[in-house]
N, C-alpha and C positions, 0 to 999 in steps of 0.2 A: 700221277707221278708216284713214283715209291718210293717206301719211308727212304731208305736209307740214302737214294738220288736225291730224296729232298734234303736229311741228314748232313752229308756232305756238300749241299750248296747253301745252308743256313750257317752253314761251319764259316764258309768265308767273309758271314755278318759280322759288324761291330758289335760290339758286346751288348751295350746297350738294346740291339734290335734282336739280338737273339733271347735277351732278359725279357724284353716285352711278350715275344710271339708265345716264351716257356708259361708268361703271366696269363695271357688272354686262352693259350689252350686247355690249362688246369682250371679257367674259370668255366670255358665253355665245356669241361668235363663234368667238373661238379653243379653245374646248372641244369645237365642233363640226367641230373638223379644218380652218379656216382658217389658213391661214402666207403670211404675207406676205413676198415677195421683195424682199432690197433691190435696187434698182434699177444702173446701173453709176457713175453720181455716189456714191452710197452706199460702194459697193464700193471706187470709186479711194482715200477718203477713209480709208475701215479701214484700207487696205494702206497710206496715207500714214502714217499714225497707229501704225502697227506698225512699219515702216521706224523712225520716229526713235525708237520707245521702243529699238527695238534697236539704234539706235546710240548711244543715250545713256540706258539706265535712270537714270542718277540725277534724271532731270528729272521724271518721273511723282511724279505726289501722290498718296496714300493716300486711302480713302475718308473718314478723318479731317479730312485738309488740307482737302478740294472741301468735305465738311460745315459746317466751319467758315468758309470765307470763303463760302458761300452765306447761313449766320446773320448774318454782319457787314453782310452789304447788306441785309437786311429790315430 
């Protein structure tokens, strides 16, 4: 079949089944030795991001904190 016949007949899946098959192909991508490079927008961003944790740990949230105000907006 091809992509885009398959494309547009996954299109008419419940969400949920099309969530899953997007889950199971990226695993069975990166199992097969795929790694994705971040690019250098990516990269300046980390090193932004590290830079201020390292000048100011006390500002980073725990994976508790981001959990919970991600609940608070749903």
């Amino acid at each position: 079949m091809e992509p885009l016949t398959t494309l547009n007949t996954v299109s008419e899946w419940p969400l949920q089944d099309r969530l899953e098959l997007v889950f199971r192909l990226w695993d069975q991508i990166v199992e097969e030795g795929w790694r994705p490079q971040p690019d250098e927008e990516v990269k300046a961003e980390l090193r932004r991001r590290i830079d201020a944790y390292q000048a100011d740990p006390s500002r980073a949230l725990t994976w508790e904190q981001v959990e919970s105000h991600i609940r608070r907006l749903r």
